[in-house]
KESEPA-12108 format. One record per residue (C-alpha): residue in three letters; x negated, y, z negated; residue number from 1. Coordinates in nm, 3 decimals, padded with zeros to 5 digits. Layout:
BEGIN
r:u:v:w:k
ALA:X:Y:Z:NUM
...
***
This chain:
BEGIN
r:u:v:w:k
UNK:-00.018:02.951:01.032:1
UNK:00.224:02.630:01.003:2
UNK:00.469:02.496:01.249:3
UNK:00.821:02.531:01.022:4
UNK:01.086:02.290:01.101:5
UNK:01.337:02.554:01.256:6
UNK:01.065:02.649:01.543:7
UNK:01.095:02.503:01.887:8
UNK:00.847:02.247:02.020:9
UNK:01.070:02.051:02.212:10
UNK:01.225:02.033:02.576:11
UNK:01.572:02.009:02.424:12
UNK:01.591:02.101:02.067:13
UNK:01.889:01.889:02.014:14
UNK:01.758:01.551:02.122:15
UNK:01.473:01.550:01.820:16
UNK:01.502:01.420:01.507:17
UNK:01.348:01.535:01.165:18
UNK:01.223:01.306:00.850:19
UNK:01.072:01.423:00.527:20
UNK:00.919:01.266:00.267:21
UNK:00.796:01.443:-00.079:22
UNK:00.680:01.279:-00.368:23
UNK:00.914:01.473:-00.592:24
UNK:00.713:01.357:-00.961:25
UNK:01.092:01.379:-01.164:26
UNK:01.392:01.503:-00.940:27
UNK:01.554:01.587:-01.325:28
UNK:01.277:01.816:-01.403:29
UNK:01.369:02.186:-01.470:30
UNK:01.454:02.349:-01.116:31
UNK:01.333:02.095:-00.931:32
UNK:01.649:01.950:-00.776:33
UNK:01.766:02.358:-00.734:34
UNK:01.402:02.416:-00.567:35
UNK:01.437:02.143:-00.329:36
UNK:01.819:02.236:-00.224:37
UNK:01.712:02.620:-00.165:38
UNK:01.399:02.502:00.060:39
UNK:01.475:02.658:00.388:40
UNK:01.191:02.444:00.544:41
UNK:01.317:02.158:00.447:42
UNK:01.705:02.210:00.490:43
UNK:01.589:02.205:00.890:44
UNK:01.553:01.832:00.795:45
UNK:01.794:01.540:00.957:46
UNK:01.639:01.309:00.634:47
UNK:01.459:01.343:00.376:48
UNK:01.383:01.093:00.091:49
UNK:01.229:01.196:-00.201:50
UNK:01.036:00.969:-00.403:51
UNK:00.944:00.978:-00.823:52
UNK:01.265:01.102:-00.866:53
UNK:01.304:00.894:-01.199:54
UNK:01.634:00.840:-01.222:55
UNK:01.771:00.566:-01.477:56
UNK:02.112:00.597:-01.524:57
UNK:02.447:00.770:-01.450:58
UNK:02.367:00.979:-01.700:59
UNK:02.168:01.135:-01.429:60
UNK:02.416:01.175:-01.186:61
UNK:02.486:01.543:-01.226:62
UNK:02.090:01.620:-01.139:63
UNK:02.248:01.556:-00.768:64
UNK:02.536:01.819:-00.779:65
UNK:02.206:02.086:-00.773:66
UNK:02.185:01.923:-00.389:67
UNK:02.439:02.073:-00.237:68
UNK:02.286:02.115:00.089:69
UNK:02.228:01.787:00.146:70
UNK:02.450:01.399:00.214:71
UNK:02.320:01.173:-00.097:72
UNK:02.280:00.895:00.154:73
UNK:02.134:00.629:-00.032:74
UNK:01.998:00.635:-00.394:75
UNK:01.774:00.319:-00.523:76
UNK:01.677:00.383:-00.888:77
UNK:01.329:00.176:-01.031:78
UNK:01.583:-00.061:-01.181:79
UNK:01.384:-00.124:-01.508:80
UNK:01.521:00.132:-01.798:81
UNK:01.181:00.343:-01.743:82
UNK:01.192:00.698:-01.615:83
UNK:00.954:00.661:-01.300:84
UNK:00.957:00.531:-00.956:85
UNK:01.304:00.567:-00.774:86
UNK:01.374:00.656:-00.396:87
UNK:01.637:00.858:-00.269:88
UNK:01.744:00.924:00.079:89
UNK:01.935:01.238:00.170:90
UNK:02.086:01.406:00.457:91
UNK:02.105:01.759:00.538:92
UNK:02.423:01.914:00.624:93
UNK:02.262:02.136:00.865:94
UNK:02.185:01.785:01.066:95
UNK:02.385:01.717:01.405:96
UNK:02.337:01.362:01.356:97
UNK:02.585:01.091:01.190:98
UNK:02.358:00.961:00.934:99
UNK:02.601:00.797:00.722:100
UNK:02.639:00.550:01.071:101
UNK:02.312:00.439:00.964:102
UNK:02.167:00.116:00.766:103
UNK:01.940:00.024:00.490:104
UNK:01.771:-00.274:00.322:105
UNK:01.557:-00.257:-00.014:106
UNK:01.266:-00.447:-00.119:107
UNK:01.147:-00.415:-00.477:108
UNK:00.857:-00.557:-00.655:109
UNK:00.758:-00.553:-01.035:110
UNK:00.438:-00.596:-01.235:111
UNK:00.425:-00.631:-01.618:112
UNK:00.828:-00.581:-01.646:113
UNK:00.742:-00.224:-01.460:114
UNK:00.842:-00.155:-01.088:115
UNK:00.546:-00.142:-00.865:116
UNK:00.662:-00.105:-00.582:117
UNK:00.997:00.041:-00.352:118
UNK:01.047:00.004:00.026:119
UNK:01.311:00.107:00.190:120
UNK:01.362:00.051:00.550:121
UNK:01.664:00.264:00.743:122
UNK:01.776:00.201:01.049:123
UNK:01.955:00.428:01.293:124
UNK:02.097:00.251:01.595:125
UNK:02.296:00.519:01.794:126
UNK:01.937:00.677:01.794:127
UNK:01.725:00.390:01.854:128
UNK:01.499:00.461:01.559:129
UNK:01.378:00.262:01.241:130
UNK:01.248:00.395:00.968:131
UNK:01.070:00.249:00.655:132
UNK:00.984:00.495:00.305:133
UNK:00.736:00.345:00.078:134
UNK:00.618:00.420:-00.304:135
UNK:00.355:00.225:-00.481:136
UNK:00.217:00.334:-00.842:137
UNK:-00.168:00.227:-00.777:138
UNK:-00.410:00.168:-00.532:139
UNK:-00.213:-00.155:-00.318:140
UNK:-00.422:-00.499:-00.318:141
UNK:-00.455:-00.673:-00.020:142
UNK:-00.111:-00.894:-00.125:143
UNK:00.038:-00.565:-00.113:144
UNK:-00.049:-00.459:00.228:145
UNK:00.054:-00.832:00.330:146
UNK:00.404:-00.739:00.174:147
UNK:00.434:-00.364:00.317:148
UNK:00.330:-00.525:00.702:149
UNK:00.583:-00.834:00.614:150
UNK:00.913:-00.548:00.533:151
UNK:00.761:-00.238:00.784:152
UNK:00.627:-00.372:01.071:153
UNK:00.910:-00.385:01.287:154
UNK:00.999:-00.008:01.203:155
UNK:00.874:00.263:01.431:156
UNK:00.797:00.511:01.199:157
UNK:00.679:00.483:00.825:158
UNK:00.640:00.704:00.547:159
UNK:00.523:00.690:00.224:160
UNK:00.279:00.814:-00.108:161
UNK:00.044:00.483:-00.024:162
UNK:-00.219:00.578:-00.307:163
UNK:-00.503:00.537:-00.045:164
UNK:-00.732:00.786:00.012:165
UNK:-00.945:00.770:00.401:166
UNK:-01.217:00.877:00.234:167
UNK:-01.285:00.590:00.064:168
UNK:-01.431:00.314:00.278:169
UNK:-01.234:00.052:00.099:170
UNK:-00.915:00.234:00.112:171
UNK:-00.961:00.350:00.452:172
UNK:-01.020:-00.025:00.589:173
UNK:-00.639:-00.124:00.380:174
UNK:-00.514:00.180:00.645:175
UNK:-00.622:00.009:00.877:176
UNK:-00.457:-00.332:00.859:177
UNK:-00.138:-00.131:00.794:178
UNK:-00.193:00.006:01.124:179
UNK:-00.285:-00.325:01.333:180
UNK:-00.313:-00.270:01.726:181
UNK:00.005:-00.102:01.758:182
UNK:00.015:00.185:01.557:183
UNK:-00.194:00.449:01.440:184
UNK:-00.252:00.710:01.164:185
UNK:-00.016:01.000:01.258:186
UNK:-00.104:01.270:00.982:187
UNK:-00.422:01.363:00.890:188
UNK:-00.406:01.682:00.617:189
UNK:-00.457:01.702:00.267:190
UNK:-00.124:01.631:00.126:191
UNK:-00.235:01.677:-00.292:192
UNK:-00.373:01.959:-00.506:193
UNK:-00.694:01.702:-00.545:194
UNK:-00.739:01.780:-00.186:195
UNK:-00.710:01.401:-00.069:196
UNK:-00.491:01.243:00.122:197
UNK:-00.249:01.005:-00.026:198
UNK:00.059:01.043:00.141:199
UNK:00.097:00.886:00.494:200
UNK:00.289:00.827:00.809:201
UNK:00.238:00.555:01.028:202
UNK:00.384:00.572:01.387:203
UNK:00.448:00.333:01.687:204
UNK:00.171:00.400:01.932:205
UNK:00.466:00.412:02.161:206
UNK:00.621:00.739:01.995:207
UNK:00.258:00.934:01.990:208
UNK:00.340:01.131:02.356:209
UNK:00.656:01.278:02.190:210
UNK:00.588:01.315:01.805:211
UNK:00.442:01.604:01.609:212
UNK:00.403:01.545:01.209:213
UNK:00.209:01.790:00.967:214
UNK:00.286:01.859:00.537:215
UNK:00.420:02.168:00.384:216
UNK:00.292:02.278:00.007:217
UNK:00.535:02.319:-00.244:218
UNK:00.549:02.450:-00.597:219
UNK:00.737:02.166:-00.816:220
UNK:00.474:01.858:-00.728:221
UNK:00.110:01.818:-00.681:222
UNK:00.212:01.621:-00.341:223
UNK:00.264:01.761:-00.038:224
UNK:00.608:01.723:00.205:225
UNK:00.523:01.507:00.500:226
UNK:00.748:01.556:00.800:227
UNK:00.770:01.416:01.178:228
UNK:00.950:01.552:01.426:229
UNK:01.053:01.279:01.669:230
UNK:01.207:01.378:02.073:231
UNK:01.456:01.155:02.144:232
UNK:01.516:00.938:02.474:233
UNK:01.201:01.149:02.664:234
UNK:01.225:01.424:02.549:235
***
């Protein structure tokens, strides 16, 4: 049995906050804008960013009128005429939070002419809470990990398809500098139908007494939803 969104774990159900994250592998592909609007799992989200949604253009724009449930917060597109990459941060209208009070800062990095890499962090100061979303194509060198600590590491809470798998030693070490002393490895599930873990959310060591994460399957991409639900003040 899962946890869903809409069930009560909390003290105070209305000082928590809720943040998705689903590798979405083409937000333009047949129903899979319609699929994600009509999730009633996910709708209990405050934010959720989808990532791969490999959007180019504003050709693409009408893809987004299939989200009616949700705030298009803040759309970053790969930038580089290909149809890959691309995050996009939404908010859901059942949320009881301002969202649109909130703040966010891009950092973009290419390889061969092709993006390689998105972060976005987003910060929400009538919460108190940072946030950072991260997508990167292939298995991150250690430059990588020096650029993902350099733009994350002052955000509490991170998210993001990291392309490293714990149960390689190799891999599993990167986690580890990404984690440091001060946070720690906050979901451990298979999050893709190769029954690895990929997809990953950091956390604040300080959040840990009042967080609960865990993934949700889907049927429109081989990854996983990752979610966190986060009491606010001490709750």
């Amino acid at each position: 049995r899962k946890v869903f969104l809409s069930d009560k774990i909390f003290e105070d159900s209305n000082k928590e906050l809720k943040i998705g994250y689903l590798n979405i592998q083409n937000l333009t592909a047949e129903l899979h804008a319609e699929y994600v609007n009509s999730d009633k799992n996910l709708n209990n989200l405050d934010i959720l960013v989808l990532a791969e949604t490999w959007l180019i253009s504003k050709s693409d724009d009408k893809i987004l009128d299939n989200l009616s449930n949700f705030h298009i917060l803040y759309r970053y597109d790969a930038g580089d005429s290909i149809k890959h990459c691309g995050l996009l941060i939404l908010g859901s209208k059942q949320s009881k939070f301002n969202l649109k009070e909130s703040t966010v800062k891009e950092y973009k990095e290419s390889k061969r002419n092709k993006t390689h890499m998105q972060i976005l962090t987003l910060i929400l100061p009538t919460l108190q809470i940072s946030a950072a979303f991260i997508y990167i194509r292939e298995t991150p060198s250690k430059k990588d990990i020096e650029t993902i600590l350099k733009y994350c590491n002052d955000c509490d809470i991170w998210f993001g398809d990291l392309n490293l798998n714990p149960r390689e030693p190799a891999q599993k070490k990167l986690l580890s500098v990404l984690c440091g002393k001060d946070k720690f490895l906050a979901l451990e599930e298979v999050t893709t139908d190769n029954f690895n873990q990929l997809d990953h959310i950091i956390v604040n060591k300080i959040l840990k007494p009042r967080l609960y994460t865990t993934s949700y399957f889907n049927f429109i991409s081989n990854h996983n939803s990752i979610t966190a639900r986060i009491g606010l003040a001490d709750n």
